[in-house]
C-alpha positions in Angstrom: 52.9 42.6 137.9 52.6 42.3 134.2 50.3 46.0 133.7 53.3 48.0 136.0 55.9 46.4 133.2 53.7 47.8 130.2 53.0 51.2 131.8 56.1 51.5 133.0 57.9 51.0 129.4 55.6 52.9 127.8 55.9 55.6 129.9 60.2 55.7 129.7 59.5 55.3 125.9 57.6 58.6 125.5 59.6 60.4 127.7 62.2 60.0 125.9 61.2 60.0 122.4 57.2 62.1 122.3 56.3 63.9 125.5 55.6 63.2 129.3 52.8 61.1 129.7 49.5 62.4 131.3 47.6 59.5 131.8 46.9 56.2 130.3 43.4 55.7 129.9 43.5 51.9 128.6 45.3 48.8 128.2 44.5 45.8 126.5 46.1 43.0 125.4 45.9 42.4 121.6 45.3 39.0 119.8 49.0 38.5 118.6 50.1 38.1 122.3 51.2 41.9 122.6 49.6 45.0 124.0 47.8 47.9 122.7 47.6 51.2 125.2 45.6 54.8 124.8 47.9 57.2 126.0 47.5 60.5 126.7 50.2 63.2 126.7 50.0 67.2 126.7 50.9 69.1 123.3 52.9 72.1 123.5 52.3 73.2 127.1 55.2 76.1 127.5 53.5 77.7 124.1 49.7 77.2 125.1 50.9 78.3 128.7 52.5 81.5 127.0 49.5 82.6 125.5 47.0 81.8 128.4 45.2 79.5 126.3 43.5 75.6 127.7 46.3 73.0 127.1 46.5 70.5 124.4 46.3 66.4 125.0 47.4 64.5 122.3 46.1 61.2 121.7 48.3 58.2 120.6 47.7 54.9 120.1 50.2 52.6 121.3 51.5 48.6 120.3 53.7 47.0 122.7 55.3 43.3 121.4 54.9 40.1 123.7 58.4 41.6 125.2 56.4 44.5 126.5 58.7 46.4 124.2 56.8 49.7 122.1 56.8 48.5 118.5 54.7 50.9 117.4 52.6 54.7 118.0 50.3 56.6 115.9 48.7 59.9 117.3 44.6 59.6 116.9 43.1 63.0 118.3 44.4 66.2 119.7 41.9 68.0 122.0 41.9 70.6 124.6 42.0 68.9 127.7 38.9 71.2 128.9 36.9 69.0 126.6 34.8 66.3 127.1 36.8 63.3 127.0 35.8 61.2 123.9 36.6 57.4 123.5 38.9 57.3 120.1 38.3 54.2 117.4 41.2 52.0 117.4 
């Protein structure tokens, strides 16, 4: 299955490089033959969970080649993950 390839890349790629993924919220496949994913991952969570306070998600943008090989990421938001889940422009 092509989607378990992409999420599953993805995911090895930031937990290696960024921060375990928390959830990927959407994936679409671009007009160049690649992929673009939102992912989701949490922000500093020993140092929010130090001080009691709601944990950070931090929002990335992410291009995957026809390969289904990450090319590219960009973070787009950083919220509290209490908050109301907002759809971010890409």
């Amino acid at each position: 299955m092509e989607i378990k390839k992409i999420i599953g890349n993805t995911t090895a790629f930031f937990n290696e490089f960024v921060a375990p993924v928390h959830k990927i919220t959407a994936v679409e496949e671009d007009e160049n033959g690649g992929w673009r994913l939102t992912v989701e991952v949490i922000e500093e969570k020993d140092y929010m969970k130090k001080y009691a306070k709601d944990e950070m998600l931090g929002v990335y943008v992410v291009h995957l080649n026809e390969n289904k090989e990450v090319t590219s990421y960009k973070r787009r938001d950083v919220r509290y993950r209490s908050a109301i889940n907002q759809e971010v422009e890409v």
